[in-house]
C-alpha positions as semicolon CSV with decimal commas, in nm:
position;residue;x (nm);y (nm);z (nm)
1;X;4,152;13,878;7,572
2;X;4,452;13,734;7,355
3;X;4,456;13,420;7,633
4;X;4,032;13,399;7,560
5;X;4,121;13,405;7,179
6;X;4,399;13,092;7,188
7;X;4,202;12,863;7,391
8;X;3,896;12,943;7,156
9;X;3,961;12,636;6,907
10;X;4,062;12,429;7,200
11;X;3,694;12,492;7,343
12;X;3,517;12,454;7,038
13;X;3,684;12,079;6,973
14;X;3,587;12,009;7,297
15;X;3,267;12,177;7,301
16;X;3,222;11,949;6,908
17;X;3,345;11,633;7,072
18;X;3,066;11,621;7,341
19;X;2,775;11,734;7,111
20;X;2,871;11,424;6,888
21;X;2,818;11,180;7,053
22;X;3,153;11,033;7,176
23;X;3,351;10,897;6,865
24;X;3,465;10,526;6,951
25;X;3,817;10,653;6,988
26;X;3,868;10,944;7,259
27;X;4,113;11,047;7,451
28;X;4,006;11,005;7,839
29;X;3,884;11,239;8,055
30;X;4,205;11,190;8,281
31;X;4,398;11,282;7,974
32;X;4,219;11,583;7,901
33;X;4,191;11,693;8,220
34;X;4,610;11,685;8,247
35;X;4,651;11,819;7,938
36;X;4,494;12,090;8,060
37;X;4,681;12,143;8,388
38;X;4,980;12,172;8,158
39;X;4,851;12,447;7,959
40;X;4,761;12,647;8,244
41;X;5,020;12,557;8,441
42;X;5,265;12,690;8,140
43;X;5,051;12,987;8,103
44;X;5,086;13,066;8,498
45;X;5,476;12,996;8,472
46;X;5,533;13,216;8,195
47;X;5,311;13,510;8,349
48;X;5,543;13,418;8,669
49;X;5,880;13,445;8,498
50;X;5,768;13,768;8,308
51;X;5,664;13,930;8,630
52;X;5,922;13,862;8,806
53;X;6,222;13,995;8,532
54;X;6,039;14,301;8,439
55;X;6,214;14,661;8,543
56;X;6,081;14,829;8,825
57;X;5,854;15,152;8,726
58;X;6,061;15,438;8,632
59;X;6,329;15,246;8,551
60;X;6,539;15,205;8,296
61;X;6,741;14,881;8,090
62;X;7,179;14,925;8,117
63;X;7,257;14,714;7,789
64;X;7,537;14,428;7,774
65;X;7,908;14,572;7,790
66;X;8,249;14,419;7,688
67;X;8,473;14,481;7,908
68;X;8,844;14,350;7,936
69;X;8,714;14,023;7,713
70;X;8,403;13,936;7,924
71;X;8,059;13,984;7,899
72;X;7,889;14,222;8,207
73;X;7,492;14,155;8,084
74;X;7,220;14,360;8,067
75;X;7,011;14,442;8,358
76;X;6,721;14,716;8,457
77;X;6,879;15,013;8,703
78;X;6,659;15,254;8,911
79;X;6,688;15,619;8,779
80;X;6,788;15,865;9,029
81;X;6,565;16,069;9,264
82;X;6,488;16,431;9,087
């Protein structure tokens, strides 16, 4: 839904552009159609990277420690069996 909501203005320009007629100046089709591979491509990359940081189910996120000066960083653990 929130991904249907941002592209919303982006389909209504385009949606505005070809109901009116074709303005003298426009961006070509080429253009448009790589502009759009970028977005997606973005939105796949980020839903890639997000997937593939997340803590396993069940888990559970060790914080950042100082210890002896350097910086051990944060990372997700498995909890024990019960």
């Amino acid at each position: 839904m929130a991904v249907f909501l941002f592209l919303l203005p982006i389909l209504a320009y385009l949606l505005w552009w070809e109901l009116s007629g074709r303005p003298a100046i426009t961006p070509s089709r080429g253009l448009l159609v790589g502009l759009a591979a970028l977005v997606f491509g973005g939105i796949g990359l980020a839903l890639w990277f997000g997937l593939s940081r997340s803590i396993e189910p069940g888990g559970r996120y060790a914080p950042a420690v100082l210890q002896g000066g350097a910086v051990t960083e944060g990372r997700g653990v498995a909890n024990p069996a019960r």
